[in-house]
N, C-alpha and C positions, 0 to 999 in steps of 0.2 A: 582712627582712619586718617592716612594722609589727604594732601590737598588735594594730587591725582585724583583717588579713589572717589573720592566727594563730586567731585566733578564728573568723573565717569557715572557716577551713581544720577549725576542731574542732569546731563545727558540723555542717560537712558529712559527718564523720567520726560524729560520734554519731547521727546522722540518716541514719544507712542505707539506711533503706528510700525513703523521700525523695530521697536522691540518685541513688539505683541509678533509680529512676522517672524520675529526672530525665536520666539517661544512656541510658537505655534512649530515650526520647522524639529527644534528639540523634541518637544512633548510628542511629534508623531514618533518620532525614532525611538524614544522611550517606550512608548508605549509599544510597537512594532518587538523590538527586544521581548517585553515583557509577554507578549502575547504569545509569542514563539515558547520562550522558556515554561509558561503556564501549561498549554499546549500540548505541551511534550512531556509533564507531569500525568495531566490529568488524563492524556489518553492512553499513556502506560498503565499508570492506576484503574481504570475501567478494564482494560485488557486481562491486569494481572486476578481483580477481583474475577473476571468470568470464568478465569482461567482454573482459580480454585475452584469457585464452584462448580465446574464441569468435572475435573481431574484431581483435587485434591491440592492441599496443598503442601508441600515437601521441595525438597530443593535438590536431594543427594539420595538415591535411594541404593542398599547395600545388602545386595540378593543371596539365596540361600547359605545362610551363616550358622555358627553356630553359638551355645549361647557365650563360649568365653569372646568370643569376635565380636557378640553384642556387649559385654560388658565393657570393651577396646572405645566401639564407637560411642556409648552412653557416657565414657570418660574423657571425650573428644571434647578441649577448650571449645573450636570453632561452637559445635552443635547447639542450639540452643533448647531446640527440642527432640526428643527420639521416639518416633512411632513403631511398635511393633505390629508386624502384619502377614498372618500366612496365608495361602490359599489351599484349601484344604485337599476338596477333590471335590466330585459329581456325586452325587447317587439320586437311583430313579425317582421320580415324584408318581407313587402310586394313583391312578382315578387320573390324572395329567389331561385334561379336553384340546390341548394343541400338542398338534404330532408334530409340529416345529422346536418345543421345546418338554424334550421327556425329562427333565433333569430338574433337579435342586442342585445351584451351587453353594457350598461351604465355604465363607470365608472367616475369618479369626482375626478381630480388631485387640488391642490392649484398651486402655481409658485414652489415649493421648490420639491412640488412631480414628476414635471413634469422632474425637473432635478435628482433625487434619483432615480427614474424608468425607465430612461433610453430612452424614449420616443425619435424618432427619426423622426423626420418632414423629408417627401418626395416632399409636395407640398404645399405652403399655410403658416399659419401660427399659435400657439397653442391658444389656447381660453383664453379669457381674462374677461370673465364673464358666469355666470352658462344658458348663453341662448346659447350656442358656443359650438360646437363640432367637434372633427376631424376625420376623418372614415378611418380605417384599411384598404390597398390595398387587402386583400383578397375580399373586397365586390365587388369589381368591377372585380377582375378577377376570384375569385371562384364563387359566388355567382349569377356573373353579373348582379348585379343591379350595375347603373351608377348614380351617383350621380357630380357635379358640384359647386363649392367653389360658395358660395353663396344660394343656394340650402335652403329652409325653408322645414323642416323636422315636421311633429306631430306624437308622439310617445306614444303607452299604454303602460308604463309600470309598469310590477307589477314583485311578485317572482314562482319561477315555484315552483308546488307543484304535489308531484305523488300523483295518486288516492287512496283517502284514506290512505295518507302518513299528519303526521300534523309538518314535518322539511322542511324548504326551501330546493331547489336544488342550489347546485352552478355550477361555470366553471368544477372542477374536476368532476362531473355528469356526465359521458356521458345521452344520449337522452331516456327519458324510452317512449318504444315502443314495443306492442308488434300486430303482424300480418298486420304490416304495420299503424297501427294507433296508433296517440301519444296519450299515457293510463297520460299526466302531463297537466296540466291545468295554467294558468297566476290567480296570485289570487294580493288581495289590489293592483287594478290595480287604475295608476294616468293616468291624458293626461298632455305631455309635449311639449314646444315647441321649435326647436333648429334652429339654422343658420350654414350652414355648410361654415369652415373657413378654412380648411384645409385637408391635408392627411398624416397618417403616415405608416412607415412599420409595418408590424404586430410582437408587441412585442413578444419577448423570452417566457414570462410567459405567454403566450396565449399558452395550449396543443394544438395541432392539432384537439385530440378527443373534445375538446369542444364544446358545443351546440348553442355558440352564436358568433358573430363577434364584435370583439373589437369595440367601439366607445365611445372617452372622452372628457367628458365636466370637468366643472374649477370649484371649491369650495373653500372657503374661511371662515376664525374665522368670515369676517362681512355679511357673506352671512346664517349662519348657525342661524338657531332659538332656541332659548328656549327647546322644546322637541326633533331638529332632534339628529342623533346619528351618530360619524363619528368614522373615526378611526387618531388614533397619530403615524406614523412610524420615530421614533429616531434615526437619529444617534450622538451617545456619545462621548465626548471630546478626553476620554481618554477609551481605550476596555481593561478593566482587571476582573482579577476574582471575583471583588466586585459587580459586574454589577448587578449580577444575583439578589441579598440580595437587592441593592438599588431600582430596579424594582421594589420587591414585595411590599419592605417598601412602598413607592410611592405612589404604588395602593390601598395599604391598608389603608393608611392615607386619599386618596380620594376615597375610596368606588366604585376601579375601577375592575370590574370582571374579565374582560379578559386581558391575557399578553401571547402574544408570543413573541419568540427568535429566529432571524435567524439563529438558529442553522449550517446550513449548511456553513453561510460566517466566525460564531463565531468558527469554526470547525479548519478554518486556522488561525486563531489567538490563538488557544492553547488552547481555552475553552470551555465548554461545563456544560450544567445545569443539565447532567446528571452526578451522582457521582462516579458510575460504570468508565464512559468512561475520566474524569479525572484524575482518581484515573490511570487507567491501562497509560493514556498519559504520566503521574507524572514518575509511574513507569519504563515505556519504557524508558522515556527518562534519568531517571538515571543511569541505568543498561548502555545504548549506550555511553553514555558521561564517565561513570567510565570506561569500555575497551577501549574509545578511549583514556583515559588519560594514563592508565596502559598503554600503547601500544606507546604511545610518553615517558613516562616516561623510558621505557622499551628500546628503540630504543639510547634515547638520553644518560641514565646512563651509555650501555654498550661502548659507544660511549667515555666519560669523563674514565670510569675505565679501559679499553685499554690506554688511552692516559697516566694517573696516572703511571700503570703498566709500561709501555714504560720508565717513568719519574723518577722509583723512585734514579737511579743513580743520577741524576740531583739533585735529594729532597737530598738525601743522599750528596753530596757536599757541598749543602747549610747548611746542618745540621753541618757539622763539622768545616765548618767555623762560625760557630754562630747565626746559626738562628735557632728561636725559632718553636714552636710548632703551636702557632698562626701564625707566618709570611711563617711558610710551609702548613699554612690551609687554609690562604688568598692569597698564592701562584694559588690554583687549582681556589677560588670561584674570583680571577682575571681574571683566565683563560676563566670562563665560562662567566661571563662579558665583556671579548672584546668578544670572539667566540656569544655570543648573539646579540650584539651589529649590528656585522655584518649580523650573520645568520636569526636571526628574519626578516629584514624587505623584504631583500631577501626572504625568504619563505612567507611572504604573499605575495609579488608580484608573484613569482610561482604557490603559492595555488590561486591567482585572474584569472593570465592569461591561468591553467589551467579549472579552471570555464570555464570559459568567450569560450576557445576553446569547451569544452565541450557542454556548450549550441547552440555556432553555428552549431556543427551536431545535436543535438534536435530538435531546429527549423526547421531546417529542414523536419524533420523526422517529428514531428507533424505536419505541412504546408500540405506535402503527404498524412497523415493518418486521422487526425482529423476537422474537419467541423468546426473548432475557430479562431476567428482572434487577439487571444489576443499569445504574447509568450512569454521566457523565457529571463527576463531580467536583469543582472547582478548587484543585488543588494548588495552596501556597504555602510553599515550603521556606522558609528560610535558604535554601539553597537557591530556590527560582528567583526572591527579589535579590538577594546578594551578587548573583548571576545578572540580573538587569541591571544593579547599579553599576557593578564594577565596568559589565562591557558602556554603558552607558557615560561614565565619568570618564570612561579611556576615549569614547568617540568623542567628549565635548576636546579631551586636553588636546588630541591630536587635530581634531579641526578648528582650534584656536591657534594652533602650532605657530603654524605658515604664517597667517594674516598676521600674528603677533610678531613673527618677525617682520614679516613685511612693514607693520607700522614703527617698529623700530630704527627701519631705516632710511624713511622718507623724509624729506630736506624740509626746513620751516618753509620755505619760499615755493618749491613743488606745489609742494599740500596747500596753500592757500589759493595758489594759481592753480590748481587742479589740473597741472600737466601730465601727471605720473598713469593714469589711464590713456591716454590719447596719445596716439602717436599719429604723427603729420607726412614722414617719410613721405617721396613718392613711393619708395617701394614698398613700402607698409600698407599705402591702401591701392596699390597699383589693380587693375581688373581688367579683364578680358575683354575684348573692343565688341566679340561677339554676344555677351551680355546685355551690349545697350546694341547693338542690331534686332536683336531677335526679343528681346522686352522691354525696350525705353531706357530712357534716363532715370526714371523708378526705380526701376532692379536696381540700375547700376549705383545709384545713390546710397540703397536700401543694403549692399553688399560693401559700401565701402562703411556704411555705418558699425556694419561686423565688423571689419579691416583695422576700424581706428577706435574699438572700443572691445580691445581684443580679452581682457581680461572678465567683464561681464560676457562677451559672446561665450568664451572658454565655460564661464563656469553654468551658462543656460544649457552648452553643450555636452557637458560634462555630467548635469544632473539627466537629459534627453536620453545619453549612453546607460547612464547606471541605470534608469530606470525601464528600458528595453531590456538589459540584462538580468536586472531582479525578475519582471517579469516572465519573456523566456525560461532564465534558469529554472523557476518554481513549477513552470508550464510543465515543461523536460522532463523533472524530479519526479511529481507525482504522477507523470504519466508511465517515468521506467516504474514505481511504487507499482502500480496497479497493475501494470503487466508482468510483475514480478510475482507477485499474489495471484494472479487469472494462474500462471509456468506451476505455480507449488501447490494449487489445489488441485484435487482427484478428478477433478470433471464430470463430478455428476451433479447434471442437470433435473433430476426428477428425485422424488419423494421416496418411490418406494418401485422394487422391481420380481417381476414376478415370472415365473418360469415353471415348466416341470423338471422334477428331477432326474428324469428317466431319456431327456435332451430332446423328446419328442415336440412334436406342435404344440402349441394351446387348442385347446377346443374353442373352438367359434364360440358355443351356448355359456361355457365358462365364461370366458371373455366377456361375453357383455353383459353378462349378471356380476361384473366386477368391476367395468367400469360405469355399469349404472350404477352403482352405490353412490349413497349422498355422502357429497364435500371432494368429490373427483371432478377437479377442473380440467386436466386436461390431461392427455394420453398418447402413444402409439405402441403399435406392435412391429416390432424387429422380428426378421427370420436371416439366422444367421447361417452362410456356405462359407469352407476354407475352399483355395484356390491355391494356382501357381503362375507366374508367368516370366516368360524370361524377358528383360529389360533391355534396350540398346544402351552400353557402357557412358554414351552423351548423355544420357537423360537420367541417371542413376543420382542419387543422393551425393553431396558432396564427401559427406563421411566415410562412405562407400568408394570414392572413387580411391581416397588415402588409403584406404585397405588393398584396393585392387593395386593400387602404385607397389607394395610392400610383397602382396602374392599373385602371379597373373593367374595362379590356375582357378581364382575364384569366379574368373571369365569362362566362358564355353561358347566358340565361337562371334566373342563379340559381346556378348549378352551377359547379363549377371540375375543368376535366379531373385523371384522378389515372393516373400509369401503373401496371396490376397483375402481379403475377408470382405465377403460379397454381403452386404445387409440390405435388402428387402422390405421397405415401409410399401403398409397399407396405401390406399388412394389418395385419401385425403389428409393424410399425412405426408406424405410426397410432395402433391399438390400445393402446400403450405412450405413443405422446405426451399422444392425448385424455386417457387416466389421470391424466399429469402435470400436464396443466394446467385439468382439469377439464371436460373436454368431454365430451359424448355419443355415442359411437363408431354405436352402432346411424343414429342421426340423420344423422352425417356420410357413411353409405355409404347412405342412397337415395337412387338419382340422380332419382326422379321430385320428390324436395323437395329441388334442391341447398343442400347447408350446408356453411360452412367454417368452420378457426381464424383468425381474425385477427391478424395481427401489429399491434397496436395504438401498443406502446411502442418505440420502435429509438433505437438510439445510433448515430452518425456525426459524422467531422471535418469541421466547418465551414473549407473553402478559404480564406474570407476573411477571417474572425478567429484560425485557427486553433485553436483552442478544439475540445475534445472534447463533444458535445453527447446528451442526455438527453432525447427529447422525444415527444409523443403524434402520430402516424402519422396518427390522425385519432378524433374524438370519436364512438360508436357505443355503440348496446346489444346484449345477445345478446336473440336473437330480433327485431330490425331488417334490411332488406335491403339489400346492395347491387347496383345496377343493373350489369350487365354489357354494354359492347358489342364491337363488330369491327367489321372491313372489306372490304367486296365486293370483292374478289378483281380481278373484272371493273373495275367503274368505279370501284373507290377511297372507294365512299359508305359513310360510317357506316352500321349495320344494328344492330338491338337483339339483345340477346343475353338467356337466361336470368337470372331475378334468384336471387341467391347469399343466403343465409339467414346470417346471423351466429349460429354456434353456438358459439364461445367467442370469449374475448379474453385475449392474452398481450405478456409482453414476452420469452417465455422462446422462443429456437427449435430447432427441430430440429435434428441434427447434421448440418452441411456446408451448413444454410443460412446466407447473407450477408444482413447489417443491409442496408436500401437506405434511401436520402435523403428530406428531404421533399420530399412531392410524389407518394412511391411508396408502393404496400402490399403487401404479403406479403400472402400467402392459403394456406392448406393444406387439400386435399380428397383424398380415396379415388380410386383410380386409376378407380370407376365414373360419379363424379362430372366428372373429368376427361372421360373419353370421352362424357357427355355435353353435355359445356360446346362440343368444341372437332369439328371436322368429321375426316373421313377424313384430308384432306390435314394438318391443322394437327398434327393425332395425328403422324403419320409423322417429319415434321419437327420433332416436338419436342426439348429435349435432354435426356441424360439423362446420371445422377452417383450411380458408387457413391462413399459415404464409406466410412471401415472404421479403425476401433482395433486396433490389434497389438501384443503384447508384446513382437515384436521388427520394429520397423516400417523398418531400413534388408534385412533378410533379406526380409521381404515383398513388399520394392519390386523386388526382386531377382529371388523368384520370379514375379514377374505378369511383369517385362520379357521374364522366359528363355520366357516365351509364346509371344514372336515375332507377336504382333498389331500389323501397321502402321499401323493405325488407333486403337491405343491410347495416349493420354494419361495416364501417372502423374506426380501432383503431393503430391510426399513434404511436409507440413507440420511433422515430426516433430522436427525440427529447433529451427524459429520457436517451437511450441506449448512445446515445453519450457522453454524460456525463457522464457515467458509465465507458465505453471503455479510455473516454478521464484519468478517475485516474487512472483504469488499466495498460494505456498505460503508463504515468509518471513516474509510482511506480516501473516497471517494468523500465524504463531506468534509475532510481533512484539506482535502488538495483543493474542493472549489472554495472553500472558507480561506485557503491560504495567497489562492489566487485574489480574489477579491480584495481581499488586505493588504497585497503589495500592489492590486490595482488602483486602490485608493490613494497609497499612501506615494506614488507613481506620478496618481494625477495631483495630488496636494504637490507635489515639490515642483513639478512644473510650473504650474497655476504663478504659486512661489516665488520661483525664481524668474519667468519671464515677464510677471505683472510689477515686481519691483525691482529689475533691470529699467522696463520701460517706464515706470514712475520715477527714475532715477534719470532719465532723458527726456525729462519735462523742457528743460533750457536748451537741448538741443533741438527739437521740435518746434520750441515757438521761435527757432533763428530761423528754422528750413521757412516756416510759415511767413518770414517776416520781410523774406525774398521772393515771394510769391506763388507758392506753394500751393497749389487748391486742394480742397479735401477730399476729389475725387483723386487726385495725385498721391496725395497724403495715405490715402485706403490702399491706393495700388501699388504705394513703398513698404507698407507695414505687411501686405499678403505676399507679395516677395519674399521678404525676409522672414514669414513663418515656413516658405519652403525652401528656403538656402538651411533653417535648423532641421527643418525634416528628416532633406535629405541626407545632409552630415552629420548629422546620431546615427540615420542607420547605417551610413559608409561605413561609421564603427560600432556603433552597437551589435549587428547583427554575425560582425566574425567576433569579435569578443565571445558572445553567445554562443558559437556553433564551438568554438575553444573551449567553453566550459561546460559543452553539454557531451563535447566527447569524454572532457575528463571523468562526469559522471556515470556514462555508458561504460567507460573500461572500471569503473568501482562497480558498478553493479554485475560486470561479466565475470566478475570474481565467484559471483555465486549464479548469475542466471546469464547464460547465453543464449541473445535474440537479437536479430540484423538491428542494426540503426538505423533508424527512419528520423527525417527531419519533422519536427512540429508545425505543416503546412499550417495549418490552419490557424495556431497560436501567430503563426509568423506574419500572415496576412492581417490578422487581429492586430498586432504589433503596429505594421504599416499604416493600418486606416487609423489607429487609435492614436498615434503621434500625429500625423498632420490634424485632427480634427482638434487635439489638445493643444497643439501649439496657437492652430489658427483661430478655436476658442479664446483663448489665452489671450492672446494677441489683440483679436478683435475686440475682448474687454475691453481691457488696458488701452487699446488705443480709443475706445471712446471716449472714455474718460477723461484722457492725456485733448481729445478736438474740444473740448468743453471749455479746455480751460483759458486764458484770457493770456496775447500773448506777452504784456507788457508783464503782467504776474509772476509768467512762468518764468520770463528771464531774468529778476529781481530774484526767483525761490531758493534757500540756502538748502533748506534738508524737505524730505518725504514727512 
């Protein structure tokens, strides 16, 4: 080790408190990295694992083939594994106690499917030849048929077909029925014959609403013939973005037509077949990873250029004894060399063992909330710490850059004189006369002390800016996230939905012997009327209006048709919504002024961009009408109908209402208002939908079936919903966990930088003091100058941030389009939380700085 280094090394040794600041500053940024990169492992890993166990797991699945096409994909270098899997068909379950599900479905695992899908043996044992079957415990306990391991089963089965439909039905079918009679028939029926071997629990991918009851036999490459047709589910060696391209090649080399993607598990591995939703991932994740770097880069340089500034006497010494300009530039990138050295590894163990804390209250917290048994597991990859160091060794070299140069080129005589921060100009600290009018000789002292110590003011401001901006940005991020997620799930809000199938009412006496059932928390009953009404062209959707720009005739005097769907809640279910959304409940039930809520804002998938969309239903006010008409029954003529009073407006909907498209509106009225919008006949024929939440919502579905109503339709959602809740719930302790961490690490760099700017202006303080300065003076210089940095971070903090919160809104409109809204409320957070930091900050440091003794302080060489 040269003499430099030795020196630098003893330096930094006698300089304690200096260094440890300076360590402290690295190791958050470290750790910050690492927490991100850990983060992003381990909540893909939870995702991916639930993802199997819901769906299976496969990557590339390669539909009705044949077997030389499967010997094609079984020879596929990529593949790593190949699952065969057919679906057989339906046949009746004789004795069957739910007239929801008359069926056994057939399906046909090989040995490798039986492990990919997750197939979880109860009793018995899995089938080992295609005469072998294992049967779903719902048969015996929904169904109650009883069956016995060993049990010889003969089975018709064919495909279900509706009448006068020429597509099979599948599992996602619910039952087509209508007046109590199933309107779907068994067509290319075979007779089969099985031995029963075993029982399993009833898989994941089995809906609730299903028409059939799992039951799996065994298929094989030496069981399969010449013409049958199976299917090939993949999973690939290696999941990267080439997948998608090698697939199709594949297929298209063997004349194979169909290819799906499990999109939803490829979802957690970063990829997707969609180009839209790559493209915005691409984007997202560059924009996050460049402010998290600016933001370590940011934390850790102002950390090195205080230390520099502190140093440059030191530099200046060295300088005049002979060292050159190199060996004072390899002095600081020493510096940051050992200080990494240390601080790095330290900060990933920080950034681990605050993971690691963090996920023990998650699990938690999802255990309580979420219906999963898979949790958050602290995943480090070799790719995640290599990932921290590297970005971590780039932020140290680059934020030792600058100060390294800078100490390179500082004069011996400068540096010892400490001229090289201060500048004297008149026009360097010139100030505005109205400064000291309008708050003393304080302010105006306290601003020229910014003025002439512009390099520490630069970089307290500088860290003020990045850390409104990491902030903000994160705010932004996880807020488009979640409203990204609310646009692409189904919107169902309830458990389980129940109806007849014949579209008539519910029975009153039904009804409440359904939702007095135990574990039904909460409920309402919809009755649902279609509508018409013609729109004035101002108030029409904007989507709508580009249509009309392209055709006028879709106008009819002005007007543009809109279809309505009138929904009808009970009392007190009304009663509770108008609450929520701010309506007038008394208003909404006289029928002699009919008034309703408006659905005004809906979200729905655009078909033909694919895109999740965010959009206004149509432009109105409350207290505005809408016209209502109908149809002569008789001669099919338009007829005017009552005009509907606009008494609220929402985007929020009732439970077990569905979003509809533009073009459509949601309306919600009292069941009096209802009867009298709609005549005798229209009433009778309307439909109607209990929703209902349950604490145990597979028990409930169980007891409404043991009814025995053949006109009853149960459609269990509980299943889908969970799954929905469960990312929501993530995302959501995602975003406040990531808040928190750059709010921490926000307020550390401040604290930071402005408590050892002002520890570094100890000798200036006991000059002011020593010209007679009182402490009350002294107090009213130091709170000036915590709001001269307030307000000039957010001069720029807050447009930096709205600059890169649009950049994120046009990555996320790549796949979801929803208006832009500013993060009022983060932004007002922002504003109190900088001046209470600074003036915190401040007020420390300055006590500390009145303590000290002033002959002392003017004598003091280093902090």
């Amino acid at each position: 080790m040269n003499i430099v280094n030795t020196l630098t090394l003893r330096h930094l040794k006698q300089n304690k408190r200096r260094t440890l600041v300076t360590m402290i500053g690295v190791i958050i940024s470290v750790s910050m990295v690492t927490a991100v990169a850990t983060l992003v492992f381990s909540f893909a890993d939870v995702m991916i694992r639930q993802t199997i166990a819901d769906t299976g797991e496969w990557h590339i699945q390669y539909q009705d083939i044949t077997k030389v096409q499967l010997a094609a994909i079984q020879g596929d270098d990529a593949a790593k594994t190949v699952a065969i899997t057919r679906d057989l068909g339906y046949a009746p379950l004789e004795g069957g106690q739910n007239p929801n599900k008359p069926y056994l479905f057939i399906k046909e695992y090989d040995a490798q499917g039986f492990a990919q899908f997750q197939v979880k043996l109860s009793k018995g044992r899995l089938p080992h030849t295609d005469k072998e079957v294992v049967i779903s415990e719902p048969v015996a306990t929904n169904a109650k048929v009883k069956y016995e391991i060993g049990d010889h089963l003969r089975l018709r089965v064919g495909e279900r077909f509706e009448q006068g439909g020429d597509q099979p039905l599948d599992q996602t079918d619910p039952l087509r029925r209508k007046d109590g009679t199933l309107t779907e028939t068994l067509q290319h029926s075979m007779i089969r014959d099985y031995t029963v071997v075993g029982f399993i629990k009833r898989p994941l991918w089995e809906t609730t609403f299903a028409p059939g009851y799992t039951i799996i036999s065994y298929v094989d490459d030496h069981t399969i013939g010449g013409n049958d047709r199976v299917n090939a589910s993949v999973v690939l060696q290696h999941v990267n973005p080439f997948l998608f391209a090698h697939a199709e090649r594949l297929a298209e080399n063997n004349q194979i037509k169909n290819v799906q993607y499990h999109n939803d598990l490829l979802h957690y591995y970063g990829l997707s077949s969609s180009g839209a939703a790559s493209s915005m991932m691409f984007s997202l994740s560059a924009i996050i990873m460049g402010v998290i770097m600016i933001g370590s880069v940011a934390l850790i340089y102002n950390a090195f250029a205080i230390s520099v500034s502190e140093r440059f006497r030191h530099l200046g010494m060295l300088a005049s004894v002979g060292a050159t300009k190199r060996q004072k530039r390899n002095s600081v990138f020493f510096e940051g060399i050992i200080i990494g050295l240390i601080s790095i590894p330290i900060g990933i163990l920080c950034g681990l063992a605050g993971i690691g804390i963090t996920f023990w209250f998650m699990n938690t917290m999802i255990e309580g909330a979420l219906w999963t048994n898979e949790k958050l597991k602290l995943i480090v990859t070799p790719l995640s710490l290599l990932m921290a160091c590297l970005v971590s060794m780039l932020t140290i070299l680059v934020s030792t850059y600058l100060p390294a140069i800078k100490a390179s080129r500082v004069s011996a005589m400068d540096a010892i004189r400490q001229t090289t921060d201060v500048k004297l100009t008149a026009k360097a600290v010139k100030t505005s006369k109205i400064i000291r009018k309008l708050f003393g000789i304080e302010a105006e002292i306290g601003l020229k002390n910014l003025k002439r110590n512009k390099r520490r003011y630069h970089a307290i401001l500088f860290s003020l800016v990045i850390s409104i901006v990491l902030f903000l940005t994160v705010s932004f991020f996880t807020t488009g996230m979640t409203q990204s997620l609310e646009l692409s799930r189904e919107g169902a809000n309830y458990d389980i939905e129940v109806s007849y199938s014949n579209g008539k009412r519910t029975d009153d006496r039904l009804m409440q012997s359904i939702v007095s059932l135990d574990g039904v928390t909460e409920y309402n009953v919809i009755h649902e009327l279609d509508g018409n009404a013609w729109v004035n062209a101002a108030y029409i959707a904007n989507e709508l209006k580009e249509k009309v720009k392209q055709d006028k005739s879709l106008l009819q005097d002005g007007k543009y048709p809109y279809g309505i769907k009138i929904h009808a809640l009970d009392d007190s279910s009304l009663q509770a919504y108008a609450r929520a959304v701010g309506a007038d409940y008394e208003q909404l039930t006289d029928p002699d002024h009919p008034a309703a809520i408006v659905m005004d804002t809906i979200h729905y998938k655009d078909m033909d961009t694919g895109k999740y969309v965010q959009a206004k239903a149509i432009y109105t006010n409350v207290g505005q009408s809408i016209e209502l008409t109908s149809f002569n029954k008789e001669n099919g003529e338009e007829t005017k109908s009552n005009k509907v009073m606009v008494a609220g407006l929402t985007g929020q909907a009732p439970m077990g209402m569905n979003s509809i498209g533009i073009g459509g509106l949601n309306m919600v009225v009292s069941e009096r208002v209802m009867n009298r919008l709609a005549d005798d006949e229209d009433l009778a024929n309307a439909s109607a939908y209990l929703h209902l939440t349950s604490t145990e919502p597979m028990k409930t579905q169980q007891e409404i079936e043991e009814m025995n109503e053949t006109n009853l339709n149960v459609y269990n959602v509980y299943q889908s919903r969970k799954s929905e809740e469960q990312q929501i719930l993530l995302m959501t302790v995602f975003a406040y966990g990531f808040i928190v961490l750059i709010s921490a690490i926000s307020v550390a760099n401040i604290f930071n930088t402005i408590s050892t700017g002002l520890a570094l202006r100890k000798r200036e303080f006991a000059m002011l003091k020593s010209v007679g300065m009182t402490p009350k003076g002294f107090a009213k210089m130091m709170n000036y100058e915590s709001v001269f940095y307030g307000i000039k971070s957010l001069l720029f903090g807050l447009p930096v941030s709205f600059v890169v919160m649009v950049l994120i809104y046009r990555a996320f409109a790549k796949k979801f389009s929803y208006g832009f809204t500013l993060p009022w409320m983060s932004i007002l957070s922002v504003i109190v939380g900088v001046f209470v930091i600074v003036s915190s900050a401040i007020v420390y440091s300055g006590a500390k700085v009145k303590k000290e003794n002033i002959i002392d302080a003017l004598k003091q060489e280093n902090i």
